[in-house]
C-alpha positions in Angstrom: 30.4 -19.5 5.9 28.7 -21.9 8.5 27.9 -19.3 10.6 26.7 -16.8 8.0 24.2 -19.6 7.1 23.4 -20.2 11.0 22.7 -16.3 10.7 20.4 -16.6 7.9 18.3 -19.8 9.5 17.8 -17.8 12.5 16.7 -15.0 11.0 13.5 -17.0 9.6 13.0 -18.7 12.4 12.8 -15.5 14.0 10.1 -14.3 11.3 7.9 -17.4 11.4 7.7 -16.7 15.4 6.9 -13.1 15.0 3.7 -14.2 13.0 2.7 -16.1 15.8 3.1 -13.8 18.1 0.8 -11.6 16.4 -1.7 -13.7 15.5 -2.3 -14.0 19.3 -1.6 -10.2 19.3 -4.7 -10.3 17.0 -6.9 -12.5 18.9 -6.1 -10.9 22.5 -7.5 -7.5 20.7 -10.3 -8.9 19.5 -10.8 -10.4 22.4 -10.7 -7.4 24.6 -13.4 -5.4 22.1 -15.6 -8.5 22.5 -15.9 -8.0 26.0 -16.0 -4.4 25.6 -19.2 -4.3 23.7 -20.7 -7.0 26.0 -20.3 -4.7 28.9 -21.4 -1.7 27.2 -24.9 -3.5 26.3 -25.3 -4.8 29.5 -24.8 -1.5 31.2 -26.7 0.7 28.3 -29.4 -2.1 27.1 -32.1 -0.7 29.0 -31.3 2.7 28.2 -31.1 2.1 24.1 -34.5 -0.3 24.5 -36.1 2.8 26.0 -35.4 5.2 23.1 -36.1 2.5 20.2 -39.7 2.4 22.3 -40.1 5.7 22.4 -39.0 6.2 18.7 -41.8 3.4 17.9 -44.4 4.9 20.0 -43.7 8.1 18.2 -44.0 6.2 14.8 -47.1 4.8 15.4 -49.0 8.0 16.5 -47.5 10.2 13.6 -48.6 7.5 11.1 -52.7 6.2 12.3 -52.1 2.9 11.8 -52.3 0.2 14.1 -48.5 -0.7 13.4 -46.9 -2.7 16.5 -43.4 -2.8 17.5 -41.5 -6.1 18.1 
């Protein structure tokens, strides 16, 4: 009987580390994609800034207004 209820304490000790452990599973992931996206901006930025000025330059001829981009 002792050991059936060593068995059983255990057993949620071993479930309370398991959350842990993927909690920093979580935060390791989230982590990575952080840094993921940072160094796709920084390689891309230029590129992307280019076709949102283009796209603005294009807006304001089609339209006739004096409209300005920001």
């Amino acid at each position: 009987m002792v050991d059936y209820l060593r068995i059983l304490l255990g057993a949620r000790v071993a479930r309370r580390d398991e959350r842990g452990a993927s909690a920093v599973e979580y935060g390791l992931l989230v982590g990575g994609i952080a840094a993921l996206i940072v160094v796709i901006v920084f390689a891309l930025g230029d590129q992307i800034q280019g076709l949102f000025q283009d796209t603005c330059d294009a807006v304001k001829t089609g339209s006739g207004t004096s409209a300005t981009c920001s």
